[in-house]
N, C-alpha and C positions, 0 to 999 in steps of 0.2 A: 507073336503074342497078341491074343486078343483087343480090342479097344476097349476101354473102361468107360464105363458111360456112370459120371461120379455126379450127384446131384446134395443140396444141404438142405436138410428139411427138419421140422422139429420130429423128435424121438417120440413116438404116442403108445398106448396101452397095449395095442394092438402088436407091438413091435417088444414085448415086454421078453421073453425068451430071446431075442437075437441079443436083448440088449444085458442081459446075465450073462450069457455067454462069451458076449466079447470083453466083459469086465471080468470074469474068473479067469480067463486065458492074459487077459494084459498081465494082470496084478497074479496072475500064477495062484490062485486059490483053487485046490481041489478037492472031490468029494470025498476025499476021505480026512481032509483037517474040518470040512464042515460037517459031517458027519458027528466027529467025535464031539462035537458041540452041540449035539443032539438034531442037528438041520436038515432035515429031507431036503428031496428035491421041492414039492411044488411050497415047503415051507420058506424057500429062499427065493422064488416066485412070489408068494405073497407077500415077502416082505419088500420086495421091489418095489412092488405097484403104486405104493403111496409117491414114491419118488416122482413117477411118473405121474401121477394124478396132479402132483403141486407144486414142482420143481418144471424151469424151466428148462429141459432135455435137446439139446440140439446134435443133430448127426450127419454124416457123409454115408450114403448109399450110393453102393455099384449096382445098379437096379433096383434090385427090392433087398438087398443084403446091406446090413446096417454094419459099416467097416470100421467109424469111427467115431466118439462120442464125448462130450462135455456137460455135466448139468451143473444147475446154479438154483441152491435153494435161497428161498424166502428167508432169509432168516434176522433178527435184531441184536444188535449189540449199545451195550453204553460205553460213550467215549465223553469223560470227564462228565459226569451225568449228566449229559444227553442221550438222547435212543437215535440211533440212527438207523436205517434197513440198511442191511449190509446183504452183497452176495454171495452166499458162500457156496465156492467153485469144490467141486468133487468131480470122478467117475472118469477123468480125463482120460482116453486111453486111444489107441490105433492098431488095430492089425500092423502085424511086422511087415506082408509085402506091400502095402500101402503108404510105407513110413517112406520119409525125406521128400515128401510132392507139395507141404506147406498146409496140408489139411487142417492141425492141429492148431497152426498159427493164424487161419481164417475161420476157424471156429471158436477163440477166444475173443477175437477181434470181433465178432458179432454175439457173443455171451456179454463180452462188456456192452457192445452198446445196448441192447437190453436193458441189461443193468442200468445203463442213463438214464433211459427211457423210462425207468419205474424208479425214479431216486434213488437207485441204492446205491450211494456214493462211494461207497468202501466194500471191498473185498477179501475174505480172509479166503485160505487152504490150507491143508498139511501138504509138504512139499514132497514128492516120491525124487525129485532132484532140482535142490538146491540153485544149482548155478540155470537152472532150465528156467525157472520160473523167473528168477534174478532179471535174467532175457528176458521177459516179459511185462515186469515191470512191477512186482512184488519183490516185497523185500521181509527180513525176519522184524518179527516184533514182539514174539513170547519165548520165552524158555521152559523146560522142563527138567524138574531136577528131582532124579529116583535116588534116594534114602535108603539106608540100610542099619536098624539097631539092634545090637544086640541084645538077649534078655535081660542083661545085668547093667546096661547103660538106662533102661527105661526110667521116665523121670517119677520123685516119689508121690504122691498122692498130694495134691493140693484142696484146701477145702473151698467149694463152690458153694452158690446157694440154690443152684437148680441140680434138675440131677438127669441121668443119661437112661432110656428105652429102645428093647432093638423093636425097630418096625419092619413090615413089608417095603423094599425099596422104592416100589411106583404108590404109595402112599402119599396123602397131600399133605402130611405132616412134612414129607422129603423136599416137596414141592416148594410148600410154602416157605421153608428155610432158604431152600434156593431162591428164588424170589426175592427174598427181604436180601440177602447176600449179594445178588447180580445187581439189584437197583442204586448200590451205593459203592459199588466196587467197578476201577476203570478196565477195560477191556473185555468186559463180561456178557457171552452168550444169555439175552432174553430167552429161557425156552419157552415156546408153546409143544404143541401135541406132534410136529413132525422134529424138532430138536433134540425132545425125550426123549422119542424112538429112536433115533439117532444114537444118543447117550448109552444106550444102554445095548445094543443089538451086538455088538462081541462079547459083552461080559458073562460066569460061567454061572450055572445054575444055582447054585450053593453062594452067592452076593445076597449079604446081608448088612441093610440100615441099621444105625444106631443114631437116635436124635439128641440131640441136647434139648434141656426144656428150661426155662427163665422160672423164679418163682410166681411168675403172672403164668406159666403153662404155656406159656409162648414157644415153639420151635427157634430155637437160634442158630442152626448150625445140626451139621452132622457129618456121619463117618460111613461108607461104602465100603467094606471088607469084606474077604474070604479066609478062611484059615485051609492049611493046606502043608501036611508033612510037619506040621511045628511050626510053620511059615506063617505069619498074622502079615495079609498083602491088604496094602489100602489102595483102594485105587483113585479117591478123592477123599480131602476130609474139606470141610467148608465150614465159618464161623463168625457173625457179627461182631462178635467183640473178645477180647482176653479171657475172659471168666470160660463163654463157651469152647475155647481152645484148649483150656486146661481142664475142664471136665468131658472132653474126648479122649483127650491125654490117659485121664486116670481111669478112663473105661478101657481102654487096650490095655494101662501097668494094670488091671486087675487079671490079665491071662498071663499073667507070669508064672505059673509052675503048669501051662498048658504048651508054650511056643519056645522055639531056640531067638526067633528073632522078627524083625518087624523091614519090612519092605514094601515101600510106597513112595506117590508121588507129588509132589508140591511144584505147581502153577505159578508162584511168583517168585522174584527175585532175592528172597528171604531163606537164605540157608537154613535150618533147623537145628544146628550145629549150636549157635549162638545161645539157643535157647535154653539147650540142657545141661543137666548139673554137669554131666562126663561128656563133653565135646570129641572126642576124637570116633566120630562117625565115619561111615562111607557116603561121600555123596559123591553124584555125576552130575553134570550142568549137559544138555545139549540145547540145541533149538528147537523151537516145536511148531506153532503157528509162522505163516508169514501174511502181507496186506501188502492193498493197492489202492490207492485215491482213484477213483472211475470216473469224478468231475469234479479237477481241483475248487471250480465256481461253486457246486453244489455244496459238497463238503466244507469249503471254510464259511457260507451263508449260517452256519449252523455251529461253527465251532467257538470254543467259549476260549478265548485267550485271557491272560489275566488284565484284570484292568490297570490304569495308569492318570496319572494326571493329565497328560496330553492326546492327540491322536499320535501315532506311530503309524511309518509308510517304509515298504520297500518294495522296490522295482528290481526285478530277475529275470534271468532265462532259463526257460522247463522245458527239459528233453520228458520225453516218452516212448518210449520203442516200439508203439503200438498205434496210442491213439492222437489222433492230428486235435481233437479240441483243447489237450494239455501240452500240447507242441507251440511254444515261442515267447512273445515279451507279456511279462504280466505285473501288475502292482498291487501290494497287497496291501490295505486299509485299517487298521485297528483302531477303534474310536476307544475313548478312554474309561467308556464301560467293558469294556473287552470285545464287543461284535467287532466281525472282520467280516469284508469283503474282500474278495478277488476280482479286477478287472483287467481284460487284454489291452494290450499297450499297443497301439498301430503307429505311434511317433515319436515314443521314449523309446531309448538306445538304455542299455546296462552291460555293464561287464559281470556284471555277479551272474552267478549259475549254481542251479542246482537240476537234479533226475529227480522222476518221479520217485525213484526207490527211496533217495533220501529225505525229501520232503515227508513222505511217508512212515517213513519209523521217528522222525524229527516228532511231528503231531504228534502219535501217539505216545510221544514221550521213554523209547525203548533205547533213544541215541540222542545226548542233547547237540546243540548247535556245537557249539565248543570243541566235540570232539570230531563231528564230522567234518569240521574243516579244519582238522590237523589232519586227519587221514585225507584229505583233498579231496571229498564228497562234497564242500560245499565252496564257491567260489565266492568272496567276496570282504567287505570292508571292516575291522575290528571291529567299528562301531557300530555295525550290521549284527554282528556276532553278540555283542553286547542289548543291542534292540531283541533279537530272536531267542536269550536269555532268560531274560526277563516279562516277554510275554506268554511261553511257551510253559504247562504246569511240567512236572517233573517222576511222572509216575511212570513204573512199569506194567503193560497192559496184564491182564490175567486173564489166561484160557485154560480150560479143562476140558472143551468141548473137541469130540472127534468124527469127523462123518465122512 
């Protein structure tokens, strides 16, 4: 067997065809499902290239052959309204004769430091294996939960006082809805111009906006669907406030002697069940996003705990499967405006423990304390449990975004 002469170098423009290829062979995409989505070849080339131009693309070559590959885009999210840069890890993949030499695990381990290196404290992916990433040191923090109504369940017409327009989807009507939606909603993808494309690059020709409009003419909200066989498929609907929820609503009950039924999907914790007149719906709950704290210091310098009359302090110990600057004794500081710092402890001893996994879905509020240390995620003092209660908000993140 030949000698492998395996070097890590960043992924460049130049390298843009080895690097489609080794991502349609991981992920088993071939040209005839991209085909049928109207995708040439050199049109799935160009849509590459942006990746390339603004993502940070790191790879294992066996010479000049690009074997294995991780990018991490730029991207923003709010957590408890703040923006944080977040990096969001895609493209992860390896040639099968290359697999089990650790490639994958030292090209994460230098994606995150990156990621330090340019603030981006937090981490989201969609997981291709769950327990893979878990090993690494993300953990779930969104759900996804696909809907199923019948046409005779639909809810009846409520009266609004704005009213419902279908638009072109990449419209800044669309934009702008999202916009005012992501800035005051927790977990939510800031898009700019490479997020968009993201957003939209699998969905099918025939995707059609419908906006909600305020009687100021304001966008509040909107709907992404296709119809298809009778099928009304939503694949996001988004809305500032009740009113705009319920004049989306009455824009779908208005295809009722067009559809058998309505199929789509909802990004937060909030059954849809509860809502309508005839409950007895199909839903399915799975997982969908998961995250990683990339510099526990970084991240809580920024994060908004709730305030208290006093300061609040706890001293822990933080594994990390990866990175040694979240590996060992730390104390954490809550002044009674809510700032918190994190500080390494070189002479305080503690018995309490938690993983990055769970400190992670902890913050963003997808697992509170309470229950991670019944499932023994988290080690430590009732009275610990009760401090980490009470400064931690209690929301579930929301994603819709896919890349």
């Amino acid at each position: 067997m030949r000698k492998k002469n395996l070097k890590m170098q960043k992924v460049q423009l130049s390298h843009l065809e080895q690097y489609s290829q080794l991502l349609r062979y991981v992920f088993q995409v071939t040209n005839n499902e991209l085909h049928k989505l109207g995708w040439g070849e050199k049109e799935i080339l160009h849509e590459k290239s942006p990746v390339l131009q603004q993502a940070d693309v790191l790879g294992w070559f066996d010479g000049e052959k690009l074997i294995s590959s991780v990018s991490t885009y730029p991207f923003e999210v709010r957590i408890f309204n703040q923006t944080y840069a977040m990096g969001g890890v895609t493209g992860v993949g390896t040639f099968p004769e290359y697999s089990s030499q650790g490639l994958m695990n030292k090209l994460l381990l230098q994606a995150l430091t990156n990621m330090r290196e340019k603030r981006q404290s937090i981490s989201y992916l969609y997981p291709y294996s769950i327990p893979y990433y878990r090993r690494k040191g993300w953990e779930i923090i969104s759900d996804k939960i696909v809907f199923e109504v019948q046409d005779y369940q639909l809810p009846k017409n409520k009266h609004v006082a704005g009213d419902v327009a279908r638009v072109d989807p990449e419209s800044e009507d669309v934009k702008t809805a999202y916009e005012r939606f992501s800035l005051q909603t927790h977990g939510a993808m800031l898009r700019k111009e490479l997020a968009w494309s993201e957003y939209w690059r699998w969905d099918p020709d025939d995707l059609t906006a419908a906006v909600y409009y305020g009687e100021d003419g304001q966008p509040e909200g909107y709907l992404l669907y296709w119809i298809e066989e009778e099928v009304f498929h939503v694949k996001d609907m988004i809305f500032i406030h009740e009113e705009a929820r319920s004049g989306l609503w009455n824009f779908i009950s208005a295809h009722f002697s067009m559809i058998s039924k309505v199929i789509g999907n909802i990004h937060t914790d909030e059954p849809l069940a509860f809502l309508l007149e005839d409950a007895d719906i199909k839903e399915t709950i799975s997982p969908y996003f998961m995250a990683r704290i990339v510099d526990i210091e970084q991240f809580v310098s920024k994060y908004p705990f709730k305030p208290a009359a006093r300061q609040r302090e706890w001293t822990f110990n933080l594994q990390d499967p990866l990175l040694s600057w979240n590996q060992g004794t730390f104390t954490l500081q809550i002044e009674p405006n809510g700032c918190g710092k994190v500080i390494r402890s070189h002479s305080r001893r503690s018995e309490d423990s938690i993983s990055i996994q769970s400190l992670t879905t902890m913050l963003l509020g997808y697992k509170r304390a309470e229950y991670l240390h019944k499932i023994g995620r988290i080690q430590c003092h009732p009275d610990t449990l009760d401090l980490l209660e009470d400064a931690i908000e209690q929301q579930t993140p929301y994603f819709s975004d896919f890349y």
